[in-house]
C-alpha positions as CSV (number, residue, x, y, z in Angstrom):
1,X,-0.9,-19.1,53.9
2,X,3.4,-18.7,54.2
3,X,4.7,-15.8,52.8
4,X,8.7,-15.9,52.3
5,X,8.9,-12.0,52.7
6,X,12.1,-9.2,53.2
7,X,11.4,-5.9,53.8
8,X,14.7,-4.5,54.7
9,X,16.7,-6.1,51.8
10,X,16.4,-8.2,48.4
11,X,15.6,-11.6,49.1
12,X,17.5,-14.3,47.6
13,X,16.8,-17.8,46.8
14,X,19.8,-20.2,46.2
15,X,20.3,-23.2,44.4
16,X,23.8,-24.5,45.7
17,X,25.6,-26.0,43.5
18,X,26.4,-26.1,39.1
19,X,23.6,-26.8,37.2
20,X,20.9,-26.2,40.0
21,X,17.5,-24.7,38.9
22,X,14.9,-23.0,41.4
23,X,11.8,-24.9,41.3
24,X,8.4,-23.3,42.1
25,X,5.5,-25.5,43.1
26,X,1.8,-25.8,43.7
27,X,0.4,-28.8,45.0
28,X,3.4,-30.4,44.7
29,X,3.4,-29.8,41.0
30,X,5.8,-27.6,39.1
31,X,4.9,-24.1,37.6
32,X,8.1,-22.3,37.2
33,X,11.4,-22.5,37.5
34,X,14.7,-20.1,37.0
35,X,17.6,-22.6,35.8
36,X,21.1,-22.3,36.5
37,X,21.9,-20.2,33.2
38,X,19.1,-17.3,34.6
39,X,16.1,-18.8,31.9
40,X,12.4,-18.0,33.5
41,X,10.1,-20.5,32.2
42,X,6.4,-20.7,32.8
43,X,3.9,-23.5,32.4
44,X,1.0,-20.8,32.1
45,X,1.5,-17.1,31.4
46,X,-1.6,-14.7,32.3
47,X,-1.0,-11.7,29.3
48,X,-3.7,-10.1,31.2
49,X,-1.2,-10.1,34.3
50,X,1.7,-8.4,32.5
51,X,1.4,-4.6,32.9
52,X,3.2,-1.6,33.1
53,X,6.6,-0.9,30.4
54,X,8.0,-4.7,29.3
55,X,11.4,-5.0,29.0
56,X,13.0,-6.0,25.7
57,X,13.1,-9.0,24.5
58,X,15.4,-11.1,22.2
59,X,13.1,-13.3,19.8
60,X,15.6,-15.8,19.4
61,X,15.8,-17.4,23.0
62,X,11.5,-17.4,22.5
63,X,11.4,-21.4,21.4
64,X,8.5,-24.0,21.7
65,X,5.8,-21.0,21.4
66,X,2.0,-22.9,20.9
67,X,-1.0,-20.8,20.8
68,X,-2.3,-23.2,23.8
69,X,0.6,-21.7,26.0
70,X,-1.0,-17.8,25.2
71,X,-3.9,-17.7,27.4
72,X,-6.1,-14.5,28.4
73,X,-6.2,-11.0,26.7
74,X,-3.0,-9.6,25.1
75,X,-2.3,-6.1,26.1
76,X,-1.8,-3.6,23.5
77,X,0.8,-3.0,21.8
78,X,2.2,0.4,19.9
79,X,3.1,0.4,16.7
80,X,6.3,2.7,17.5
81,X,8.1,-0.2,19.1
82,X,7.6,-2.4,16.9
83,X,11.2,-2.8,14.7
84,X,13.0,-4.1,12.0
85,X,9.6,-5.3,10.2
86,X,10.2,-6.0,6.7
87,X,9.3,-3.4,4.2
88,X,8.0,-2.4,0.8
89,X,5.7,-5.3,-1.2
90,X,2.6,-2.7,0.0
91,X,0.3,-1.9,-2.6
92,X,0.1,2.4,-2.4
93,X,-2.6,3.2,-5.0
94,X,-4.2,1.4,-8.1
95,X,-5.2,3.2,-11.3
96,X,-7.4,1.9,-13.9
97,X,-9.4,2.1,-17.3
98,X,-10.8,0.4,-20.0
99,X,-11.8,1.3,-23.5
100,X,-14.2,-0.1,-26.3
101,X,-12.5,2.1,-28.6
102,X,-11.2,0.0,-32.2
103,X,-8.2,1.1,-33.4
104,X,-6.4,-0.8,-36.5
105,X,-3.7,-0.4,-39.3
106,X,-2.7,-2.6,-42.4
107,X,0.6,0.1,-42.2
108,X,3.8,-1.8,-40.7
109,X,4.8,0.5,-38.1
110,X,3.9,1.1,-34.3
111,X,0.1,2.4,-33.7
112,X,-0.5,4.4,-30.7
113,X,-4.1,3.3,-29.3
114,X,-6.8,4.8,-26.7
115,X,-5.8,2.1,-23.8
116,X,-3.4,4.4,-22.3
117,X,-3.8,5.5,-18.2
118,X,-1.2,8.2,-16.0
119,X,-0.2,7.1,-12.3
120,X,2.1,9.7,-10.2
121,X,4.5,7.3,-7.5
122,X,4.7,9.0,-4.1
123,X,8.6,7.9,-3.9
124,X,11.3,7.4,-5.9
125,X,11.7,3.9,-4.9
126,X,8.4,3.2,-5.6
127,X,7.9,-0.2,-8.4
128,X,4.8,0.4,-11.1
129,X,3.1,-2.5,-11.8
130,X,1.9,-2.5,-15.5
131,X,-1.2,-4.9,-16.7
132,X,-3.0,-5.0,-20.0
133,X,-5.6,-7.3,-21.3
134,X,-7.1,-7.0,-23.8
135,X,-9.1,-7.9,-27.4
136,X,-6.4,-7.8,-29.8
137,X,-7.7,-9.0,-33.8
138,X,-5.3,-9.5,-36.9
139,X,-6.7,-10.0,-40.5
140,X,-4.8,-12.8,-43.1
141,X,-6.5,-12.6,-46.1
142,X,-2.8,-14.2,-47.7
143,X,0.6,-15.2,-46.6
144,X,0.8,-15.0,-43.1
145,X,-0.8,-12.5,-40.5
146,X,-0.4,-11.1,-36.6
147,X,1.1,-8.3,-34.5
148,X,3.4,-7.4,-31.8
149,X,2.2,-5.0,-28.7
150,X,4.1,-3.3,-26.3
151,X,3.6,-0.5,-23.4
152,X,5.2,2.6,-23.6
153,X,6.3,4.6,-20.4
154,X,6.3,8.8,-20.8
155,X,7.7,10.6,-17.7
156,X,6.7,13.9,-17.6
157,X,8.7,16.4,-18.1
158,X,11.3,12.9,-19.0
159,X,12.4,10.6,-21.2
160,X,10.0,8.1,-23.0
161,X,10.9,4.6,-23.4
162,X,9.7,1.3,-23.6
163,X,11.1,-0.6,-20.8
164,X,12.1,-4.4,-21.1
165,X,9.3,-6.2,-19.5
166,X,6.7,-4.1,-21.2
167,X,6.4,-5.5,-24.6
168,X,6.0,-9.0,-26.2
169,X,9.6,-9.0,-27.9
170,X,8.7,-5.8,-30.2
171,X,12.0,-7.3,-32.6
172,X,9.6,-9.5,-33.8
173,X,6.3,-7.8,-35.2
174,X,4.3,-11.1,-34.7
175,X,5.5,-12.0,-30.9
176,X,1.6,-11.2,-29.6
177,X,-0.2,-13.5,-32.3
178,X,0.5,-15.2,-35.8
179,X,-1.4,-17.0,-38.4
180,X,-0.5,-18.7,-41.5
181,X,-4.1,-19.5,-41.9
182,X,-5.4,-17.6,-45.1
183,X,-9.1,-17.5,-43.6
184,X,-9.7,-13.6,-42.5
185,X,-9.7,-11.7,-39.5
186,X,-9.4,-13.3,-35.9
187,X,-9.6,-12.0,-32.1
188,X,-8.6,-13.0,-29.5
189,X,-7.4,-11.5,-26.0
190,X,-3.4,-11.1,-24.7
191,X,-2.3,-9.9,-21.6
192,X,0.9,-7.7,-21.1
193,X,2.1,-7.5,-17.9
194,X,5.2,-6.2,-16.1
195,X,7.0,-4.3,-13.3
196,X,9.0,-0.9,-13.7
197,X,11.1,1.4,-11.7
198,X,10.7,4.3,-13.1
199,X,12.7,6.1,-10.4
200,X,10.7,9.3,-10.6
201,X,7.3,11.4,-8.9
202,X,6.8,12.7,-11.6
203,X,3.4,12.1,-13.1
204,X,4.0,8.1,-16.3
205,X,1.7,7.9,-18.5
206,X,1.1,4.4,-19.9
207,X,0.4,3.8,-23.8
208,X,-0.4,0.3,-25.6
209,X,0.9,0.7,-28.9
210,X,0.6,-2.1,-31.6
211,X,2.2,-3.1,-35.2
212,X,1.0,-5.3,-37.8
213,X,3.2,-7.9,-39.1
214,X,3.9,-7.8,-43.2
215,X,2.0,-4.9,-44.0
216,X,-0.5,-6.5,-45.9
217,X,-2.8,-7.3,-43.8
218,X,-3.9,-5.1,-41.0
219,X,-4.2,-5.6,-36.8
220,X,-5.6,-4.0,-34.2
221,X,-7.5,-3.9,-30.5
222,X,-11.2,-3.6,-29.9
223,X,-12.6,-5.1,-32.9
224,X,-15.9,-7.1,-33.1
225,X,-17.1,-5.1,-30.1
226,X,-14.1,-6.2,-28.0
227,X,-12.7,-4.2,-24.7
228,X,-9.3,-3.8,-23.3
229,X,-8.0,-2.2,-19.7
230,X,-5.0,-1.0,-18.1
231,X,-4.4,-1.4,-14.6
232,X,-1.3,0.6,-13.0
233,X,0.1,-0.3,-9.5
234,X,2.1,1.5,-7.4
235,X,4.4,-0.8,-5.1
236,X,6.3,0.3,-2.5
237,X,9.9,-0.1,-2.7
């Protein structure tokens, strides 16, 4: 075995000359080499070699990466130097319910119902994600027949609204279903679904509320042994 070796001082190896690269061999074939500009590259990288407190390194001059190229364990990494991740898009806590409870009206006017569920965001940037489905039924005995839905959103202690994305265009009392057909009652399911910033921790409570169109005949949810739930997600901003 030869052993290049300087005790008393750094050793330096020296590529005369621009554009010269250092070349290390084995068997008279290459395994590394330094170029001219100070780049280190590596034909095989032991991770299990690589102890102790790495330097930092820039991402971008990291090209032509392959899984083949990794080889042995990884050492562990802490989570506290790992930076500029993105954020926000987690999921922080889901509420839900469901109801079998019927609720209808022939009176043309907004209906609270029993599909209604509270969520309390841990931060004020936090996004609610609102989703209903649910068994909705209209009657059309004559003329025409349907209903409009919408979610409202109660902070407490707050203001109550109904946000944007939470209804199914409530200026039109038959934007969730309508039927010309004259033949009785019909069912059928609709799903309401939308995300809020409510920009509060206070606890929002959640309320479907419905209204038949024409006030003659009436709508409702839950009829014919239907079911409807409310889910409620809190996002992270």
């Amino acid at each position: 075995m030869s052993t290049i070796k300087s005790s008393d001082e750094h050793l330096t190896l020296n590529a005369d000359g621009s554009g010269k690269d250092i070349k290390f061999q084995a068997n008279g074939v290459e395994k590394a080499s330094i170029s001219s500009s100070g780049a280190f590259t590596s034909t095989t990288i032991d991770a299990t070699k690589l102890t102790g407190n790495l330097p930092a390194v820039n991402g971008s001059a990291l090209t032509n990466l392959t899984a083949a190229n990794l080889t042995g364990a990884l050492p562990a990494i802490s989570g506290a130097a790992l930076t500029n991740l993105p954020s926000g898009g987690k999921v922080l806590q889901v509420v839900s319910m469901y109801t079998d409870t019927s609720t209808g009206s022939s009176v043309g006017d907004w209906h609270a119902t029993s599909v209604t569920a509270s969520i309390t965001p841990s931060a004020t940037s936090s996004k609610i994600l609102v989703s209903f489905d649910g068994q909705l039924y209209a009657q059309n005995t004559a003329s025409d027949g349907g209903m409009a839905i919408k979610i409202q959103q109660a902070i407490s202690g707050g203001t109550t609204s109904v946000p944007d994305a939470l209804h199914s265009r409530s200026t039109a009392n038959y934007s969730a279903y309508y039927t010309s057909d004259a033949n009785g009652q019909f069912a059928f399911r609709a799903p309401l679904s939308g995300l809020v910033s409510p920009n509060t921790t206070s606890a929002i409570t959640y309320t479907l509320y419905f209204i038949p169109y024409a006030g003659t005949n009436s709508a409702g949810i839950n009829n014919m042994n239907g079911r409807s739930t409310l889910t409620l997600m809190e996002i992270a901003g």
